[in-house]
N, C-alpha and C positions, 0 to 999 in steps of 0.2 A: 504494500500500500504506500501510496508516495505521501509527501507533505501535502500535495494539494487539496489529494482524497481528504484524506484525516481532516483538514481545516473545512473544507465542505462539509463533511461529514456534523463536525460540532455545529457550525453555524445552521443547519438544518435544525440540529437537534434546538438547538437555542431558541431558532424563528418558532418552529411546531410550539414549543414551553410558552412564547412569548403570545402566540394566538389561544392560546387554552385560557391563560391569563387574562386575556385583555375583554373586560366588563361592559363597554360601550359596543353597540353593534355596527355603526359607522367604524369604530378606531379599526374593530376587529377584524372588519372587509379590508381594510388596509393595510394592515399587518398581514392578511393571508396574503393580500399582493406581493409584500415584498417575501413572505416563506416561498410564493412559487416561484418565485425569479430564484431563490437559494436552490430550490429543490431541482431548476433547469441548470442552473450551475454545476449542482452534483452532478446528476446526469450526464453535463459535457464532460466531466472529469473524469466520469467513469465508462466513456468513452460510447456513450450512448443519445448521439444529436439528434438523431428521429423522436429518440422521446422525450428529448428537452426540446425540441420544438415545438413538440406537442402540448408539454407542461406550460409552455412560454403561452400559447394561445389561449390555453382552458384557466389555467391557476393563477397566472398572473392575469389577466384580462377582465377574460368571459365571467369567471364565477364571481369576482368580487363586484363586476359594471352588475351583474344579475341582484346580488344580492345588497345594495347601494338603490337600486332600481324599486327592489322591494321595499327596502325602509323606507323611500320617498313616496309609495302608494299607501302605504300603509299611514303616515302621518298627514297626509291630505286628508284617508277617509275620517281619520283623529280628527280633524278640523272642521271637516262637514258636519260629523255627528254631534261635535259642540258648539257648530251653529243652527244647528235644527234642535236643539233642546232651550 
């Protein structure tokens, strides 16, 4: 295992600790942003680009734009409901 793996390796382990941790579900979508850019990183490291490209698309992008998307539905209908009562 090289020095590079190993340092990927921890910093995965660190970002995954650091989204379990984090209370806010805005902050949280943003912290998994940057666990997937860590976890595409491993990936190149461990000499597998098809699926950190793949990771780069879904984990860093797609799932936290989704779920960013949803808190901002979800606090509109919050706004309705508490203008209609």
């Amino acid at each position: 295992m090289t020095v590079v793996q190993l340092v990927a390796l921890v910093v995965v382990g660190l970002g995954g600790t650091a989204v379990a941790l984090s209370r806010d579900p805005a902050r949280q979508a943003l912290v998994s942003s940057v666990f997937g850019l860590s976890l595409a990183i491993l990936f190149f490291a461990f000499q597998a680009p098809d699926v950190a490209l793949s990771q780069i698309v879904v984990g860093a992008i797609a799932l936290p734009a989704m779920i960013l998307l949803a808190l901002r539905k979800v606090a509109r209908r919050e706004e309705v409901e508490r203008g209609e009562r």
